[in-house]
C-alpha positions, 0 to 999 in steps of 0.5 A: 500500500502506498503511503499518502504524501502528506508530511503535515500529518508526520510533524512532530516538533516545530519552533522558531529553530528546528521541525521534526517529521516522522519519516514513514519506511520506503521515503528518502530522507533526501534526494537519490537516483530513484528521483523520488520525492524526498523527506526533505522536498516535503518538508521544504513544501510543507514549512514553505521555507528551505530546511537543513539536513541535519542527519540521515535514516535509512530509505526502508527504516521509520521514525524521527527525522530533524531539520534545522530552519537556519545555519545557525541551528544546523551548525549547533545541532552537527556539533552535538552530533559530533560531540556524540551528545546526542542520545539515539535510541532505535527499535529493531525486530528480529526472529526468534530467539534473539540475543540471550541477554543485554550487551555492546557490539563493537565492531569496524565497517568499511563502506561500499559506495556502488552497493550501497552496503557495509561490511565488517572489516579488520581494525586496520582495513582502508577507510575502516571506521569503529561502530559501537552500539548497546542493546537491550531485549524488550520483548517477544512475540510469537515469532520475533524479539524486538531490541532497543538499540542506542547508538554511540557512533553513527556508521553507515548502515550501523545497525544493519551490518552490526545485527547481521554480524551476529546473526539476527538481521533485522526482519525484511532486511534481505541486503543484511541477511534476513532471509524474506523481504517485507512486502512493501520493502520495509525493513522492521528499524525504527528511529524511536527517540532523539535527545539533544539540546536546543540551539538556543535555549540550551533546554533538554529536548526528548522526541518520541515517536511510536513505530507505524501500525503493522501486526509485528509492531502492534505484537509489542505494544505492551512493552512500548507502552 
């Protein structure tokens, strides 16, 4: 089913300096050789303004999405990114069982451009980059285990290539080694919450967004609640 384009149903933080979308699986935060429309051309068309990019989610993932209004903000914002002051807590569906408890999986990528793919590497492969995430099992279902993921580096396909390392690929992520595709070429990641400071009043700001309503997220709700 074809998501409507209507981005002003998807804001969910707006001031002065800065809006927030939740981005639905399957649209780009920004333009690619698709020539789809974007998050970002959407946001631009709804804000009647020209927006910032400030930092990037998967075309297949769901979840929060922040703009900046200004360079001011945008180059306040990139900092506390840098600074890794920024707390990123996602959601991700596995099969069953997962992981046999909480833990931290560090590991080094490398990134191939024309696939558009991670792979793990050794520590001193050409252009490795360190990828550290902490995760914690939330639930079961029936069939999957959903994990809260809180990222302490921000690598291409981090998440992805990091689940598939060790075996638990994220459900429809066929490129990471799930073995069956969503139908609508979703993937089961969600951008759940993003903390970080406003560029202006220095005030904590927690987002939260629900994931989208399908029978494997709504398997969770109790333990999202």
């Amino acid at each position: 089913m074809e998501t409507p384009l209507k981005p002003g149903d998807w804001l969910i933080y707006k001031n002065n300096q800065l809006m927030a979308f939740a981005k639905p699986a399957g649209i780009a935060v920004q333009n690619d050789k698709t020539g789809d429309k974007s998050l970002l051309n959407l946001a631009e068309i709804y804000a009647k303004s020209k927006l910032e990019l400030i930092h990037r989610l998967d075309r297949p993932a769901s979840g929060i999405i922040l703009f900046a209004k200004n360079k001011k903000a945008l180059a306040n914002l990139n900092k506390q990114f840098q600074d890794r002051t920024v707390q990123k807590t996602y959601l991700a569906v596995v099969k069953k069982p997962g992981p046999e408890q909480d833990g931290e999986l560090v590991h080094f990528l490398r990134k191939n451009a024309k696939q558009n793919k991670s792979y793990i590497c050794e520590p001193e492969a050409k252009n490795a980059q360190k990828a550290v995430l902490k995760y914690r099992l939330l639930g079961s279902s029936e069939n999957y285990t959903l994990l809260e993921l809180d990222l302490e580096t921000g690598r291409h396909h981090q998440i992805r290539a990091q689940l598939g390392a060790i075996g638990f690929p994220i459900k429809g992520d066929v490129k990471y080694g799930f073995r069956r595709a969503n139908k609508d070429r979703s993937i089961h990641l969600h951008a759940w919450k993003l903390s970080f400071r406003h560029p202006v009043s220095k005030e904590l700001v927690t987002l939260k967004q629900p994931p989208p309503k399908d029978v494997i997220w709504d398997a969770f709700n109790d333990v999202l609640a």
